[in-house]
N, C-alpha and C positions, 0 to 999 in steps of 0.2 A: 516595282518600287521596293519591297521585302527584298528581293535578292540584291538591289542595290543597297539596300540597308546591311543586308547581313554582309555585304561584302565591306564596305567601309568597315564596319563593328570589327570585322576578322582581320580589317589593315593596322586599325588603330590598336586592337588586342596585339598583334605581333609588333606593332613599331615599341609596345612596351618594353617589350626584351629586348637587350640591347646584341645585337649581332655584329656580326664580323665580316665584312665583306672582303674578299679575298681579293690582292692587290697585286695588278699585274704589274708585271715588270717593264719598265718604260727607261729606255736606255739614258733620255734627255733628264731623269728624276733621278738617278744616280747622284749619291751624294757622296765625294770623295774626300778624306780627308790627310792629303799629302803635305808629309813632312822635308823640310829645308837639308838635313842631315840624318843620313842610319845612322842611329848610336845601337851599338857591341849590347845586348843584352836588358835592352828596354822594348818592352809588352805595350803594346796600343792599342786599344779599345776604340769600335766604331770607327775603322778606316774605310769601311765599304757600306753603305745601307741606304734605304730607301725612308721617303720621309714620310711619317704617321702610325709606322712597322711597330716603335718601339710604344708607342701609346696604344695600339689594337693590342698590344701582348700584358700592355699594364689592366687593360678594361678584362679580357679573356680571363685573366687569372683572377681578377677582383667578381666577379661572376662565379667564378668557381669555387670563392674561399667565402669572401665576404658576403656575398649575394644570398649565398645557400645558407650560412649563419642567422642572418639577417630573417630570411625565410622559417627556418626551426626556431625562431626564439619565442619563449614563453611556449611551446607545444609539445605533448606528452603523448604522444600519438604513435609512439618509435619502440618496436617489440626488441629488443635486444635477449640476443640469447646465449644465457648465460651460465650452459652444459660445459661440466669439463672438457677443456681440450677438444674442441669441437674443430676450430681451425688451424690445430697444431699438427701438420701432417709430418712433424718427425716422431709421435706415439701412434703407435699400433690401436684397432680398433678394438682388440680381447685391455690392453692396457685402460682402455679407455672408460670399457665396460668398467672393470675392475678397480680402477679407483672413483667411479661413483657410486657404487654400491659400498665400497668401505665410507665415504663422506656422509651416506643415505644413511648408513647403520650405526653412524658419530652421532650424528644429528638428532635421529629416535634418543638413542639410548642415552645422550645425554638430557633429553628433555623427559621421556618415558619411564625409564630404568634405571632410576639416581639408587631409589631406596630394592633394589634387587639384590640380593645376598646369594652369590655361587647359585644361580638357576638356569637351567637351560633355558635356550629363547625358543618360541615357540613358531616354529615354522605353519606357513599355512596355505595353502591354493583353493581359487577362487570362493575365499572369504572362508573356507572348511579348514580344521589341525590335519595336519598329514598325519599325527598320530593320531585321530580318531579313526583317518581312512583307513590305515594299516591294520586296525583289529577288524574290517570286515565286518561290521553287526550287520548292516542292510542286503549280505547277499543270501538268496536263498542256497541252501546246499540241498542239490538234489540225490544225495544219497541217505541220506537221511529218513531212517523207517520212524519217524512220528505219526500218530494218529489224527493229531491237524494236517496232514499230506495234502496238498491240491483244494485244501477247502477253503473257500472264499468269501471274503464279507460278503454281508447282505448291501453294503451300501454300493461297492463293487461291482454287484452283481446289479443290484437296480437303475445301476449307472449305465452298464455295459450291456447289460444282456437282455432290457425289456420291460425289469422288474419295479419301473422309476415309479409307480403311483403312489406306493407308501411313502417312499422319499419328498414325493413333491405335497404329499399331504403333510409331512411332517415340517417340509420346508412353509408351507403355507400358515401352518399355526403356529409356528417360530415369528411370522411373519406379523403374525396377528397380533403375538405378544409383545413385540417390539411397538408396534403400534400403541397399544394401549399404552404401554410404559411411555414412549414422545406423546401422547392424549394430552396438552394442556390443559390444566384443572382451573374451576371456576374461581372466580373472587372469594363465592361462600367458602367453597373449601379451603381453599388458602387462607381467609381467619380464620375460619374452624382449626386448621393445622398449629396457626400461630398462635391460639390462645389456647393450643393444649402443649406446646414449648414450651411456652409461658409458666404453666400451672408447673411444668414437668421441672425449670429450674429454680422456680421460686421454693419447691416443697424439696428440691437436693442441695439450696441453701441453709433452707431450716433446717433440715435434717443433721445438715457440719456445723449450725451454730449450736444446736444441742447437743452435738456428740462435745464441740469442744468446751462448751457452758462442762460438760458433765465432767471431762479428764480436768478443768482448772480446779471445778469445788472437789473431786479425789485430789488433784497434787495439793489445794492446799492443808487439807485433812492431813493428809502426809507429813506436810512440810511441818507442820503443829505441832505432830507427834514427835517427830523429829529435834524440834526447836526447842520441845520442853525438857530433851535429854540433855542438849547444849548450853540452853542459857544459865545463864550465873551474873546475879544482881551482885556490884560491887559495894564495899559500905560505901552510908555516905560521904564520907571524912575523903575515900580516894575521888568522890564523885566530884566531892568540891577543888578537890586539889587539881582535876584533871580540867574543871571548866577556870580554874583561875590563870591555868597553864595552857591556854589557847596562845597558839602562834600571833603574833602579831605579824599585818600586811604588810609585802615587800613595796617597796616604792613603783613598781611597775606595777601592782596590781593598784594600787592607788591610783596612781595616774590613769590609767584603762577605763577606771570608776568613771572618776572626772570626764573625761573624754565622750563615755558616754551619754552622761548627763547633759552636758554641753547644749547649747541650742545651736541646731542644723542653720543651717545659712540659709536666706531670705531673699529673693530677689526683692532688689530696691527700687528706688524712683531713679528715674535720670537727672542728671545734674544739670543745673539751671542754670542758664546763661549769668551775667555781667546784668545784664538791661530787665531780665525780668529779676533778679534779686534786690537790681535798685528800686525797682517801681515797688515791690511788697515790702523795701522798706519804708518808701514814701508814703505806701497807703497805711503803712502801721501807726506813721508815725503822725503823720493829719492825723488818721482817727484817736489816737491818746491827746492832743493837741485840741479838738474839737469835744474830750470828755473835760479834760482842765478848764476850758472856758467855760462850758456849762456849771461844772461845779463853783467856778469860781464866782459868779451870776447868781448862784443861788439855785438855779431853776433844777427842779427836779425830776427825775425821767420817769418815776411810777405814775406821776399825775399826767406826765403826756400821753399815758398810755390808757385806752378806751376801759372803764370798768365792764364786766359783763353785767348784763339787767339780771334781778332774780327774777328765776322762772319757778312757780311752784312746776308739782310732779301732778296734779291735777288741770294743768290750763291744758285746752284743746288747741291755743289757737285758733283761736274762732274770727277775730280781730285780722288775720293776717291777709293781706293782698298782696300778690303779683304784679308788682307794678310793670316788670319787663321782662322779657323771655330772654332767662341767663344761659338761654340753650346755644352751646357753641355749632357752626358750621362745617364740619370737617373737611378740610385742605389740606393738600401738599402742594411740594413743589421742591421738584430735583429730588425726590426720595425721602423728604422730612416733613414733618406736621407744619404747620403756619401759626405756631403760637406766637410770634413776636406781632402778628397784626393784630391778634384777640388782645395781647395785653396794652399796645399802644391803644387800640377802641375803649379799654377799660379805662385806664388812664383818663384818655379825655374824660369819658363820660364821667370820671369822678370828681374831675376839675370841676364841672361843669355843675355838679352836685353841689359842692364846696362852694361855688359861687352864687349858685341860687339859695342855699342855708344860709349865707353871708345876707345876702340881699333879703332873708325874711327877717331874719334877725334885727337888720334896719328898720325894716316895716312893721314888726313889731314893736321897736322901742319907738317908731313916731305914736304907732297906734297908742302905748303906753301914754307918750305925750298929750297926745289927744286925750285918752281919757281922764290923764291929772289936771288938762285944762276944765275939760266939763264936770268934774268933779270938785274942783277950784271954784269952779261959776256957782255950781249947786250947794256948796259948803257957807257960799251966803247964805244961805237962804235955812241953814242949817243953825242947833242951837253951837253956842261957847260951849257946850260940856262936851258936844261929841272932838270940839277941835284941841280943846287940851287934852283928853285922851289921845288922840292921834298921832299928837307933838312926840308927848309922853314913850309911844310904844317905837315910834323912832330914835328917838333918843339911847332908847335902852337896846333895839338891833345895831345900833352903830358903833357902842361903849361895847359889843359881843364881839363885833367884828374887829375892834381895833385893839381889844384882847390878844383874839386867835392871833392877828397877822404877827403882832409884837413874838409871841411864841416862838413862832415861825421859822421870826428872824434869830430869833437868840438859838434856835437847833440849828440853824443854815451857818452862823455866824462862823463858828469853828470849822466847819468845812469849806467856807469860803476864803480863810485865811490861809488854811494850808494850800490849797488851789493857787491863790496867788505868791506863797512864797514860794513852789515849783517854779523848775526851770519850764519854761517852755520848750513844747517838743518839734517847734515847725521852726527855723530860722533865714533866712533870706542874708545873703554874702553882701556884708558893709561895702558901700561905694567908695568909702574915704579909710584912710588910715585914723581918725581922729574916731569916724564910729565905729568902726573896730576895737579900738583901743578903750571907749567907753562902754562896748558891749561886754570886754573882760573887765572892763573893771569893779573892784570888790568882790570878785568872786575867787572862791578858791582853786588850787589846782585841779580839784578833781570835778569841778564846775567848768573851770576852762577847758578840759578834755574832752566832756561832756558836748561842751556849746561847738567846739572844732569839728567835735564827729556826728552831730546832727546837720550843720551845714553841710559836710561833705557831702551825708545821707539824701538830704530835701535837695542840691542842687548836681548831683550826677552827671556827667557829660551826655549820657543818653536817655534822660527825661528830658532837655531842652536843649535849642539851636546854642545860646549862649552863655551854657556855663560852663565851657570847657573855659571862655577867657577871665568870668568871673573868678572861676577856683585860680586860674593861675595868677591874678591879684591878689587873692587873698594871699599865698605862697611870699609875694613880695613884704603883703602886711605881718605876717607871722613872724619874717624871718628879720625885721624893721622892729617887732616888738620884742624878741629875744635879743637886741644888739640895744634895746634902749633898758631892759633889767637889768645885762650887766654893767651898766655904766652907772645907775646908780649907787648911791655912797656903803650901803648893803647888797651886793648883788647875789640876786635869788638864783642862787644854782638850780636847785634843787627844781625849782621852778623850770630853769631854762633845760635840765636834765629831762624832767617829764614831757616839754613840748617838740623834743626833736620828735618821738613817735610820729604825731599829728605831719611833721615837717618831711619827715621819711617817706609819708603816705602821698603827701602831696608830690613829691619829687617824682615817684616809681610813678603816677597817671602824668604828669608833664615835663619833662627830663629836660627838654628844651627850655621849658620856660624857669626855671631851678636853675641850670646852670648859666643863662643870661642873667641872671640876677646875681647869683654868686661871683659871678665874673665881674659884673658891674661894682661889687663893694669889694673886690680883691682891687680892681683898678682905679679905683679911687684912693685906696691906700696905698699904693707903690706910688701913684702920680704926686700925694700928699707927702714922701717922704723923699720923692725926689726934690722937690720945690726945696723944703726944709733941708738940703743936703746943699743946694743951690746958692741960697740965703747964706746960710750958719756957717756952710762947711762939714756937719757931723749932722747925724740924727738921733734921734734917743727913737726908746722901744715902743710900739705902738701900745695903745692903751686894752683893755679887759675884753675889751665886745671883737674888735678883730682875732683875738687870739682864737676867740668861741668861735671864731667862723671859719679858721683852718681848719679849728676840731671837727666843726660838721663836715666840713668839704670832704674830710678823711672817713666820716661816717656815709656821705649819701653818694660813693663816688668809687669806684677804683682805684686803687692807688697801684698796683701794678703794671698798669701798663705801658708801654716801650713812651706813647706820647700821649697825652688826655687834654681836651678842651679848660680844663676846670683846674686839675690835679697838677699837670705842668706850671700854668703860672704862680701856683701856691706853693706849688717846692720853689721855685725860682725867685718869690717874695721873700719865703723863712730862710733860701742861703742867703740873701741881699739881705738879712735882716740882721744875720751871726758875723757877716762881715762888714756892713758900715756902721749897725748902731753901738754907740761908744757905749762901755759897762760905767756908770759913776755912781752908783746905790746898789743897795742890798737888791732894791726893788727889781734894777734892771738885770742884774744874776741872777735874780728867781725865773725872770720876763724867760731870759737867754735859755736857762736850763729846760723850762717848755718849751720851747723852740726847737731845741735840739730832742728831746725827747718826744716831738711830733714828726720831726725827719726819720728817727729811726723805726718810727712806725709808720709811715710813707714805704721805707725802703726794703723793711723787712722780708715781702714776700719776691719784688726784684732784685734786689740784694748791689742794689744801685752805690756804685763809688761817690762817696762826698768830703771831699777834702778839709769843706769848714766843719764838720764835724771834729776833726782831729785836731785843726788849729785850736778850735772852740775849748775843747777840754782842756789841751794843754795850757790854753789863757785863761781858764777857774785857776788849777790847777797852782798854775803863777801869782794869783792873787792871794792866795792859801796862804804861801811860802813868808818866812821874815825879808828883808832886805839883803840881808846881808848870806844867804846860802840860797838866793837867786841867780843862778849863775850856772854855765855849762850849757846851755842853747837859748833857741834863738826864738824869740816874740812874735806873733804876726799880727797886724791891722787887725781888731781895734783894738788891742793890748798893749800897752807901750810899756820895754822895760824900767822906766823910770817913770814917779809922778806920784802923785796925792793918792791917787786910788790902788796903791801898790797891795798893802795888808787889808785890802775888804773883807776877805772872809779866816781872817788868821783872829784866834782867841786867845788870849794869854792871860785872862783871870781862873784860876787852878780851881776854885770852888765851882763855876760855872762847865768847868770840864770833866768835874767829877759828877754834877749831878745830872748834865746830861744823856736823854734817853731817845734812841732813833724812835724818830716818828714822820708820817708822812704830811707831806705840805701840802693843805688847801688851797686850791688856786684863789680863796676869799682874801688870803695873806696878803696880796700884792695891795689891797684897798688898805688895811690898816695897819700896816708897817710903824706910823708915826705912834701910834696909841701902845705901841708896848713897848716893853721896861728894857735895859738893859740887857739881864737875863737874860728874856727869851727873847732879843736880836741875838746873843751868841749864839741859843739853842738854834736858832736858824739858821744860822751861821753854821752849826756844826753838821746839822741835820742836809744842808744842798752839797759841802764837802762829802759828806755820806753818798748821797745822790749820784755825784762826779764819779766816785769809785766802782758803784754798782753799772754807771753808763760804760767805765771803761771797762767792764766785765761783760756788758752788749754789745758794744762794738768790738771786741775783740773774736766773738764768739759769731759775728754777724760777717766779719772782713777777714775770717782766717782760710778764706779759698784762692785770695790773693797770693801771687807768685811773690811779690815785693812787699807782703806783711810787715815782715820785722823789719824790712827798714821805714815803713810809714811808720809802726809803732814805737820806734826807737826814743825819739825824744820823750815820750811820756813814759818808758822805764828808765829812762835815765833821769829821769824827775824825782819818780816812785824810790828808786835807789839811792840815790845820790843827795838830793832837797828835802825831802818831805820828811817833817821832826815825828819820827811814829812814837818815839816814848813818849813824847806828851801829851797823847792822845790818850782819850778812855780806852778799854778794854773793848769796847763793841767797835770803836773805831778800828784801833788795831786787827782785829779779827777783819772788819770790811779790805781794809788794807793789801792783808795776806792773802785772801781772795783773789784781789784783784792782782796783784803781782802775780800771784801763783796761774791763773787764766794766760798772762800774759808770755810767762816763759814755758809753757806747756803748748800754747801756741808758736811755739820758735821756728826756725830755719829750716822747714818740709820740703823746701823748693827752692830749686836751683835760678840764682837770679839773671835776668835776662841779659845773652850774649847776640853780638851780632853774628849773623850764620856766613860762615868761612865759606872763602871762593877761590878757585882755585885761579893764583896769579896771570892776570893778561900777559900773555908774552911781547916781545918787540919786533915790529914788522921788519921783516927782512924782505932783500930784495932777487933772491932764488926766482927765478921763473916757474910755474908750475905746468905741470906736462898733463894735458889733456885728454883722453883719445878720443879723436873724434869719432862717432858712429855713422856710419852708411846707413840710410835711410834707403828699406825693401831689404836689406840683407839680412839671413839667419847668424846673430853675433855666436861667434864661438864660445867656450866655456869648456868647465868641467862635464866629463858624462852622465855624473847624475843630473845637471841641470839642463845638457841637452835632449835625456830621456824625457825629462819633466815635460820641458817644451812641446815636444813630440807629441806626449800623448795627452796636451791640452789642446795640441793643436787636433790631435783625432777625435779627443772629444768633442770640438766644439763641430767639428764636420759630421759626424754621428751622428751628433743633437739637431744638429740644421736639418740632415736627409731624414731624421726621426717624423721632428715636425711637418715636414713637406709631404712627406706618405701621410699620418695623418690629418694635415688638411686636406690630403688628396682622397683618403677613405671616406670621410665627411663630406665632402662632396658630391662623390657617387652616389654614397645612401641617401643625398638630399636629393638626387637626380630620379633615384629607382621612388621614391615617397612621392616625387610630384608625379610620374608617371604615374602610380598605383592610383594617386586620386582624379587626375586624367582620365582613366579608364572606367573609376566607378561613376564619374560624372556622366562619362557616355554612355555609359550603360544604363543609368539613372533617364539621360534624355528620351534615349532611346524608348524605353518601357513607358515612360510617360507619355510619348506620342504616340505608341501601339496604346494604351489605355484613351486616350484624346479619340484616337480614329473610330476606333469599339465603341465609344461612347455616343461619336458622331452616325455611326450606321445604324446604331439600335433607335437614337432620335429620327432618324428618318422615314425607319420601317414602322415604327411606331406611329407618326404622323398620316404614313401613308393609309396604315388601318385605319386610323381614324375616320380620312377621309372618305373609304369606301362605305363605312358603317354611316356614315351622314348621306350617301348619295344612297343607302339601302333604303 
C-alpha cells in the first residue's frame, strides 16, 4: 500500500510540471497550406507543420522564461558574483588581478586614508609590518660573543627540561589569587563597603563646599578692596537728573506687560442645547412668577420657615427618644448607592407625620372644645366675679391681636402693591386676537416687548406637543396688531418700529407660517385693488398698514433672490401699484415716492431691471414742471400729459422758496396732510422734488451696468436740461440738481448699443450637379504619403496591441495553470500525511488495546 502511495504521490508530483511530449510525425496530421498563385517575392509562413507543434513551443519557452521568474520571485537565496571581470574572457587573468587590487586600494584609501598627508602605506604579511620584519629583532645571531650566550630562562627551562615544579607552584598561587579576587563577598561586607563610599563622598563634598565657601569670602574681600578704589558717589542734583531722565517703555514692552498679565484661557462648559436653554428659562421664570404671587399675597417666606428651639449650652438631653432607627441600609445597584428609595421612604414617612400632627391638632382642638364645654357647665356653678374677669382678659388678648395683625398689614401693604403692579413673569399665548389685544393693552412699549418675550420664553416648541401652532397664531396676531396701529388717526411708528424684533423672532422658528400669513395680506390687497380697478376703472394708493407690510416683507425675507415665495408677489404688487394707481394728492406722490424707494431696495443687491421705475420719476418729474415748458417727451400710464393734476408739486410763492430747508419726510405725513398750512405743503412739496433728484442719482448709479443706459436715461436728462426752471429754486435745490445731472452725464455712452450679429449672405441654389466619389467598401483609399504612412502604422499599432494583449492573456493563464497545480500538489501531500498520521494513530490504538487485554487476562 506505501509503494502504491509513493508511486501516485511521485505521478501526481510530475504531472505538475508541465512536459513536452515528443510528437511523432504522422503523414495523415500534415497540415498543408497551399496557395492558388506563386507571387515573385512574397514570404509565407507555416506552409508546412503539424498541429499542437506551435502551442508545445509557446508552453516550452513560457517554462523557461516565465516559469523560472515566477519561481525566483520575492527570493534572496542567489550568490551572485560580483569579482571583476570574472566572465570576461577577452582580459588576461595577471589584468584581472590588477585591476582589483587597484579597486581594493580605491576603496581602503578612500574610506581609511582621507586625513593622510604624503605617508607611506604600510605594507604588511600575516597581520605583521614588513618593515618590522626587515630589522630582524627576533633572530638570534650566533656569532655574537655576549655573556648571556646559550643561557636560558628559567621558565624555558622548567617548561622543557624537567624543572616545571616552581612553575606549577607558582602557576597554582596565581591561581589561588585569582580565586580569591572572583570570592564573592557577603551582604555585610558589601554595606560595610557602601557605607564607607558613602562617608568617603559626603566628606569630598564638604571638603569643595568649604574650599569654595573660602575662595568666594577671599574674592569678595578682594572685590571690596577693589570697589573702594572705583567707586565714586555722584552729587545729588545729577542723581535726580539721571532718575528723572529714565527712558520711557517702548510700546512693545508695554504690550509684552499686558500679555503677560493677561488671564490664561479656561476650559469651559459645553454649549447647551435649544431645549435645555428653554426649560431653564422656564424654570427661571415660574419661579420669579411664583416669588410675585407670594409677595403679592402678602405671605411671607421667613415665617414658613421652622425657627430653631433654644437650646441652653447645659441641657443634656435627657428628654430625648428614638423614636425610629434613621440608620440607612446600604445598597446598590448597577454600580451606584440606592439613595432615591431612602429619600422616596422619607418622603412618605414624612407625609405620614404631617397627617398624623394634622389629625392631633384636630383632636386637640375637640379636646379644647370639650373642656370649654365642661368649663361652661362648671362656670355655673361659679361666682359673677370670676366670669367678668374672664370676659375682661379676653377682650383685651383680642384688641392685642387685632393690633399686631393691622401692623402687619400696613408693613405687607407696600410690598403687595408693587408685586401687583409687576408684570407677570409666567404667560400662556392668547387664543383670540381680541385677548391678545387686550393683554397689550395700556402697556408701554417696553412692557409689550417684555410680555412677547416671556411668552415665547413659557411656550417654546420643545417644552410642549402644542406650541409650535400656538406661537405661529400668535405671529398671525402680532402682525394683525401692527397693521391695526398704523391705521390709526396717530399711527405709532415708533411702536410698530420696536415690534418687528418680536416679529423677526417669530418668522426665523416658523418661516412657513410668516410667509402664509404675509402672503395672505399681500393677496388680499392686490385682489382688493383689482375689484376697485374693475368697478371705477383707476385705483388710488393703498392705505399706511399695507405699506408697513412691504417694509417688513423686505425685512424678514430675502429680497435677492432670482424667485421667492413672499418677495416675488410684493415686487409685482408695488410695480402694479406705480403703474395703475392714478397720483391725484400730495398724499399719493408721497404714497408713490415709498413705493419706489422700496423697489430700489428690493433690487439693490440683484440689480434687477424695472422699467416703472424710470416711467415713475420721469411722471414726478412732469408734475414738477409749469404747463407751458412741459414738452419734448412723452408721459406713461398713470400720468397724463394734460389735466388738473398737471403743477402738483410746482411752487411759485418766492417767500416759501426761500425759506425752504431739505428735510426728510415721516412716513406720519401721509395721515395729516389736511391739518397743515400752506407753507409747509410747499415745503413738502419742495422736499419729495428733493427726494426725486437724490432717487435719480440711485438709480443711475444702480442701472449704469446696463448696455442701453443712456438711452433708458435719456428722457429724464432731457427733462433735467431742457424743463426744469433751476433758477428758481433755492440754492440747496440747485446743488441737488447739479448732482444729479452731473451722476447722469458721467454715466454716459461706455457701451456700445446692441447690433444684430452679421451672417454671412445665403447664396442661391444653383442647379451644377455635385461630383461625389464614391468609396469602395474593404479598400485601402488612396491619399497622400504622409497620410498613407499614418494609416499603416495605426493599422500596426492596433495589431501589436491585439498580439500584446493575447500573449498577456496567454501568460496569465499559464501562471493560473502552474498556481492551481502548486495547490493540487500540496493538497496531496497534505492528504496523504494525514492518512499516514490516521494509520499510526490506528496501530498504536490497537497495540495499546491489545496490552490491555493480556494485562486483564494476567
Amino acid at each position: 500500500a506505501r509503494k502504491k502511495k509513493a508511486s501516485t504521490a511521485s505521478k501526481a508530483k510530475g504531472s505538475a510540471e508541465p512536459t513536452i511530449a515528443m510528437v511523432k510525425s504522422n503523414p495523415f496530421e500534415v497540415k498543408v497550406n497551399r496557395q492558388k498563385f506563386n507571387i515573385l517575392g512574397r514570404k509565407t509562413k507555416n506552409d508546412v507543420g503539424l498541429p499542437g507543434v506551435s502551442r508545445s513551443k509557446a508552453i516550452q519557452k513560457r517554462t523557461q522564461t516565465l516559469l523560472k521568474e515566477y519561481k525566483e520571485k520575492e527570493k534572496t537565496n542567489v550568490f551572485k558574483d560580483k569579482r571583476f571581470g570574472e566572465y570576461n574572457t577577452k582580459i588576461s587573468p595577471e589584468e584581472k588581478m590588477i585591476k582589483r587590487f587597484t579597486l581594493e586600494r580605491q576603496q581602503n584609501y578612500g574610506k581609511k586614508n582621507i586625513y593622510n598627508l604624503n605617508e607611506d602605506e604600510e605594507l604588511t604579511h600575516f597581520g605583521q609590518s614588513l618593515a618590522e620584519i626587515e630589522k630582524l629583532n627576533d633572530i638570534v645571531d650566533s656569532d655574537s660573543d655576549t655573556d648571556e650566550r646559550g643561557a636560558l630562562s628559567a621558565e624555558l627551562t622548567a617548561a622543557h627540561f624537567g624543572g616545571g615544579g616552581g612553575l606549577l607552584r607558582k602557576k597554582a598561587s596565581s591561581e589561588q589569587e585569582d580565586e580569591e579576587e572572583e570570592k564573592p563577598k557577603s551582604r555585610k561586607e558589601l554595606i560595610e563597603e557602601l557605607i564607607a563610599k558613602s562617608k568617603q563622598e559626603k566628606q569630598e563634598r564638604q571638603n569643595r563646599r568649604e574650599s569654595a565657601l573660602e575662595l568666594t569670602e577671599k574674592l569678595d574681600s578682594d572685590w571690596k578692596e577693589i570697589q573702594a578704589l572705583m567707586a565714586r558717589k555722584p552729587p545729588k542734583s545729577e542723581r535726580v537728573d539721571k532718575e528723572t531722565e529714565k527712558p520711557k517703555p517702548d510700546e512693545y514692552d508695554m504690550i509684552v506687560r499686558e500679555l503677560g498679565f493677561e488671564m490664561k484661557a479656561k476650559p469651559s462648559e459645553r454649549m447647551k442645547t435649544e431645549e435645555e436653554l428653554a426649560k431653564e428659562e422656564e424654570a427661571r421664570l415660574q419661579k420669579l412668577e411664583a416669588d410675585r404671587l407670594r409677595r403679592m399675597r402678602g405671605i411671607d417666606e421667613q415665617e414658613n420657615k421652622k425657627k430653631p428651639s433654644h437650646v441652653s449650652a447645659d441641657d443634656l438631653a435627657d428628654g430625648f427618644i428614638l423614636d425610629k432607627d434613621d440608620r440607612r441600609l446600604l445598597s446598590y445597584k448597577d454600580g451606584k448607592m440606592n439613595i432615591e428609595e431612602d429619600e422616596e421612604q422619607e418622603e412618605e414617612e414624612g407625609e405620614k407625620e404631617d397627617n398624623e400632627d394634622e389629625e392631633g391638632e384636630e383632636e386637640s382642638a375637640n379636646e379644647d372644645e370639650e373642656d370649654v364645654a365642661s368649663d361652661n357647665h362648671s362656670d355655673l356653678e361659679s361666682d359673677l366675679e370670676s366670669e367678668e374677669e374672664a370676659a375682661e382678659n379676653k377682650e383685651q388678648k383680642k384688641h392685642k391681636a387685632n393690633e399686631n395683625e393691622s401692623q402687619n398689614v400696613e408693613e405687607l401693604d407696600p410690598e403687595m402693591e408693587a408685586a401687583k403692579s409687576e408684570l407677570p413673569y409666567t404667560f400662556a399665548v392668547p387664543e383670540s386676537y381680541e385677548k391678545f389685544k387686550l393683554l397689550l393693552a395700556g402697556r408701554t412699549v417696553e412692557q409689550q416687548l417684555i410680555i412677547l418675550e416671556r411668552i415665547q420664553k413659557c411656550n417654546h416648541p420643545s417644552l410642549a406637543v402644542g406650541n409650535k401652532t400656538k406661537l405661529e397664531k400668535l405671529f398671525g396676531f402680532l402682525l394683525e396688531y401692527i397693521g391695526e396701529l398704523a391705521t390709526l388717526d396717530l399711527p405709532e411708528l415708533k411702536t410698530i418700529d420696536k415690534l418687528i424684533l418680536p416679529l423677526y423672532n417669530l418668522c426665523q422658528m416658523f418661516p412657513e407660517a410668516a410667509s402664509g400669513n404675509i402672503k395672505f395680506v399681500l393677496r388680499d390687497a392686490a385682489h382688493e385693488m383689482e375689484e376697485v380697478i374693475e368697478v371705477k376703472g383707476r385705483a388710488a394708493f393703498p392705505g399706511l398698514d399695507t405699506l408697513i407690510y412691504l417694509k417688513i416683507t423686505s425685512l424678514l425675507f430675502p429680497t435677492s433672490d432670482f424667485w421667492h415665495p413672499v418677495v416675488t408677489p410684493a415686487f409685482i404688487y408695488m410695480s402694479q401699484l406705480l403703474t395703475k394707481c392714478r397720483i391725484t394728492t400730495l398724499q399719493d406722490v408721497f404714497k408713490g415716492l415709498f413705493i419706489y424707494s422700496l423697489l430700489l431696495e428690493y433690487v439693490s443687491l440683484s440689480k434687477r431691471f424695472v422699467p416703472e421705475l424710470i416711467n415713475f420719476l420721469l411722471g414726478v418729474l412732469h408734475i414738477s414742471l409749469p404747463r407751458k415748458q412741459a414738452q419734448g417727451y412723452t408721459v406713461v400710464h398713470p400720468f397724463t400729459p394734460v389735466g388738473k393734476n398737471l403743477e402738483l408739486l410746482l411752487v411759485c410763492d418766492k417767500k416759501d422758496l426761500e425759506s425752504w430747508q431739505k428735510q426728510n419726510l415721516p412716513l406720519s405725513v401721509v395721515t395729516r396732510l389736511k391739518e397743515l398750512s400752506k407753507t409747509e405743503l410747499n415745503h413738502i412739496r419742495l422736499s419729495c422734488l428733493a427726494l426725486c433728484f437724490d432717487l435719480i442719482k440711485r438709480c443711475a448709479a444702480l442701472y449704469e451696468f446696463l448696455p442701453s443706459f443712456y438711452e433708458i436715461m435719456h428722457p429724464i436728462r432731457t427733462v433735467l436740461t431742457q424743463c426744469v426752471p433751476v433758477s428758481e429754486y433755492p440754492e440747496q435745490m440747485q446743488e441737488w440738481y447739479r448732482s444729479a445731472l452731473k451722476e447722469l452725464e458721467n454715466k454716459g455712452k461706455h457701451y456700445t448699443p446692441l447690433v444684430c450679429e452679421k451672417k454671412k449672405p445665403v447664396p442661391l441654389k444653383q442647379y451644377t450637379p455635385k461630383i461625389v466619389k464614391v468609396l469602395e467598401f474593404g479598400r485601402k483609399q488612396g491619399g497622400s504619403k504622409k497620410e498613407q504612412e499614418r494609416r499603416r502604422l495605426i493599422h500596426k499599432h492596433k495589431r501589436e496591441f491585439k498580439g500584446a494583449v493575447r500573449e498577456i492573456r496567454k501568460d496569465n493563464q499559464f501562471l493560473a495553470r502552474m498556481q492551481l497545480s502548486e495547490i493540487m500538489e500540496r493538497d496531496a501531500a497534505r492528504k496523504r500525511k494525514v492518512k499516514e498520521l490516521l494509520g499510526s494513530l490506528a496501530t498504536q490504538e490497537g497495540e495499546w488495546k491489545a496490552m490491555k487485554r493480556k494485562k486483564g487476562k494476567n
